[in-house]
C-alpha positions as CSV (number, residue, x, y, z in Angstrom):
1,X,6.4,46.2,95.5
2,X,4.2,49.1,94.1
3,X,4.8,50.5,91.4
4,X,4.1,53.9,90.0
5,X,3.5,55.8,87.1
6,X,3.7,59.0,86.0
7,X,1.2,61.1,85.1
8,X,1.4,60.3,81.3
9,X,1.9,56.9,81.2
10,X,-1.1,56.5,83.8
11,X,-3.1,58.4,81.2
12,X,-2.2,56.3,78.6
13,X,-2.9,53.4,80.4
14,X,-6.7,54.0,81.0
15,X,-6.4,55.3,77.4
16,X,-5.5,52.2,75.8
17,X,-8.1,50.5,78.4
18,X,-10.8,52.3,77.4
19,X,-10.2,51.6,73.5
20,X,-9.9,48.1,74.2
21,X,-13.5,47.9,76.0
22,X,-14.9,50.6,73.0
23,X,-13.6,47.7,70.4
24,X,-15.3,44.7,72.8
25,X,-18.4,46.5,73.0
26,X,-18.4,47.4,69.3
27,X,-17.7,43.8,68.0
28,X,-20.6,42.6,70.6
29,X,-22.8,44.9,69.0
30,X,-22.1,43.7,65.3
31,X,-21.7,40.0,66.0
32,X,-26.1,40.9,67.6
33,X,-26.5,42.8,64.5
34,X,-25.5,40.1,62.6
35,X,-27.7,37.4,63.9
36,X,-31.0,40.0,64.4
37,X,-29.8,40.5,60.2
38,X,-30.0,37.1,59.4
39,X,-33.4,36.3,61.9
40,X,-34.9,39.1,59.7
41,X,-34.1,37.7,56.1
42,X,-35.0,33.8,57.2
43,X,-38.2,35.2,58.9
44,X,-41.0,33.0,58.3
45,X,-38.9,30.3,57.8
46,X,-37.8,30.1,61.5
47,X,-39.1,32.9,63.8
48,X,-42.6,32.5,62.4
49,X,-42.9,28.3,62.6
50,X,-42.8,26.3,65.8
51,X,-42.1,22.4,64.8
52,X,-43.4,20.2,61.6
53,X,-43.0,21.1,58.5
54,X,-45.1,23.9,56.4
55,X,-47.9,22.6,54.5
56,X,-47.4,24.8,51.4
57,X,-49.6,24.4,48.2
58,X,-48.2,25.6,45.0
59,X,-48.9,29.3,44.7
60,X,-52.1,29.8,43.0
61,X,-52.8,33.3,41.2
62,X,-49.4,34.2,42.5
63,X,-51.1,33.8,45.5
64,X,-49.0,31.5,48.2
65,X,-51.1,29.7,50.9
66,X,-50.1,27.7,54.0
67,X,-52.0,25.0,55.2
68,X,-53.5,24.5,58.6
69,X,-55.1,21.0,58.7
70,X,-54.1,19.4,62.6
71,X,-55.6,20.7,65.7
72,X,-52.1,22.4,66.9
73,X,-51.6,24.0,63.7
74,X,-55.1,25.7,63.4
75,X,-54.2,26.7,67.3
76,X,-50.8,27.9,66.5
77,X,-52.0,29.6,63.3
78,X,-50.4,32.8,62.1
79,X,-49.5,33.6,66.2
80,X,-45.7,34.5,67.0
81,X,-44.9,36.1,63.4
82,X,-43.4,39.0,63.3
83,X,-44.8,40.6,59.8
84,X,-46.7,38.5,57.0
85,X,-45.4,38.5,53.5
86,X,-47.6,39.7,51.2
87,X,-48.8,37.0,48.3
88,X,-49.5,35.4,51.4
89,X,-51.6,33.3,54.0
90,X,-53.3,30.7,56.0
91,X,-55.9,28.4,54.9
92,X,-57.7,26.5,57.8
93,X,-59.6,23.7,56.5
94,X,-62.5,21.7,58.5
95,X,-63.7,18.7,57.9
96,X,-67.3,20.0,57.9
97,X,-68.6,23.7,58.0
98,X,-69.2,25.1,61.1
99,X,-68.9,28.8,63.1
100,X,-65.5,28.3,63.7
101,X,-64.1,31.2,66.5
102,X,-60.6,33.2,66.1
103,X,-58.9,35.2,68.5
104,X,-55.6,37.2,68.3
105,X,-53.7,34.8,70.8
106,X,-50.0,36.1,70.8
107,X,-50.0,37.6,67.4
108,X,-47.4,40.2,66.8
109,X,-49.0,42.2,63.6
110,X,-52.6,42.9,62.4
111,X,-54.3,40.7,59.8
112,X,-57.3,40.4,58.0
113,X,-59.8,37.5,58.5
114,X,-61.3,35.8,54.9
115,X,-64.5,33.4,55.7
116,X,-64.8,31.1,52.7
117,X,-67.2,28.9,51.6
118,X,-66.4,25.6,49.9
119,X,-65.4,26.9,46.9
120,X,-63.7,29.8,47.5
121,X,-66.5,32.4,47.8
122,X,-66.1,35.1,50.4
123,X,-68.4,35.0,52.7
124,X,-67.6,37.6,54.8
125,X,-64.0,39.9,55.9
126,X,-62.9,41.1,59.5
127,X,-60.2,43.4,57.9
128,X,-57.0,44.6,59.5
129,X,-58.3,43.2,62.8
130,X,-55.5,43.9,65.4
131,X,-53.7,41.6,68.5
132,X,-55.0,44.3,71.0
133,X,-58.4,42.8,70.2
134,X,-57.2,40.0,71.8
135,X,-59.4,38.2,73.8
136,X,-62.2,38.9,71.5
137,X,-63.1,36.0,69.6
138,X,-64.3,36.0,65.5
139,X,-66.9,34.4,63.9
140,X,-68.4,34.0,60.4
141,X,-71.4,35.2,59.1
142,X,-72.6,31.8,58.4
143,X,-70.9,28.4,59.0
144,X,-68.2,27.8,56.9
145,X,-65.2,25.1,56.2
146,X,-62.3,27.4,55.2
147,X,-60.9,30.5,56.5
148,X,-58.0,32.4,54.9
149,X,-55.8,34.8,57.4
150,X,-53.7,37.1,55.0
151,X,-51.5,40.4,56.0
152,X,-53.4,42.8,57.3
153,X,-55.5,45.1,54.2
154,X,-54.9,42.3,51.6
155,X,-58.6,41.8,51.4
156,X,-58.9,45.2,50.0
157,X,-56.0,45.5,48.5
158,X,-56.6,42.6,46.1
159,X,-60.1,43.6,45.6
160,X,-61.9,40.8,47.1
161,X,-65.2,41.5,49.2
162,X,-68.5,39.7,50.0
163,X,-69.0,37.5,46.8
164,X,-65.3,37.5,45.3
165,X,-64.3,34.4,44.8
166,X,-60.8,33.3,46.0
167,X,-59.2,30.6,43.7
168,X,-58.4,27.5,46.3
169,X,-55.7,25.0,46.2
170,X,-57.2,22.2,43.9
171,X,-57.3,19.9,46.8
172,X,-59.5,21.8,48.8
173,X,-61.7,23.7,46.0
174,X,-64.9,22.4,45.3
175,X,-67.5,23.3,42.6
176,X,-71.0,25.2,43.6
């Protein structure tokens, strides 16, 4: 049996559809809100990081440094991040100094580039050097045995050029 409706109720019918799939669509869109919300706040903590656990000093200078000692975490490096805080970076250590290349492999955000020697003095800064660089590959000045990758401008904005020295993590600094 068909049945029919009139004009009206037929209108409210779609009506009363239509708000229903407005509120579905509108709940979708804060549930994605939500969880972009709460990718955002925990940022480095889980977009930025792919296995292990961070290697974090103690913040030295209010300066905070992660550390990138194993083969896979000086590949990974600061690749897949979606901003860097500032306060902030990477510290490759090498066993011995050498001319150590970096490239811009699947970095999201610009960063600067901090050859140190083995005490902390800079030896040399690519600043704000960006992924579309990528597949261009780095190199110090001279051979070195630590490099610091920070937010892009930090260099500058903390002062630091040729000859500044940075204060290492005591495990890793080393007197002249």
């Amino acid at each position: 049996r068909t049945r029919v409706l009139s004009a009206s109720a037929l209108k409210c019918s779609i009506i009363y559809r239509m708000k229903q799939q407005i509120l579905k669509s509108v709940l979708l869109l804060l549930v994605c809100l939500s969880v972009l919300g709460i990718l955002i706040l925990i940022g480095n903590s889980v977009l930025s990081y792919r296995g292990g656990v961070k290697d974090i000093a103690s913040v030295i200078d209010g300066f905070q440094y992660e550390i990138a000692k194993t083969d896979s975490e000086k590949e990974r490096g600061l690749s897949g991040r979606p901003y860097i805080q500032d306060n902030y970076g990477m510290l490759f250590v090498f066993d011995t100094p050498g001319n150590y290349g970096f490239w811009m492999k699947d970095m999201l955000v610009s960063i600067d580039i901090i050859w140190l020697s083995d005490n902390g003095t800079i030896l040399g800064i690519n600043p704000s050097v960006t992924p579309a660089t990528y597949p261009n590959v780095f190199y110090p000045p001279s051979p070195v045995r630590y490099v610091l990758e920070t937010r892009t401008d930090y260099a500058h904005d903390a002062g630091w050029v040729v000859g500044s020295r940075v204060t290492l993590p005591p495990q890793y600094a080393r007197t002249p």
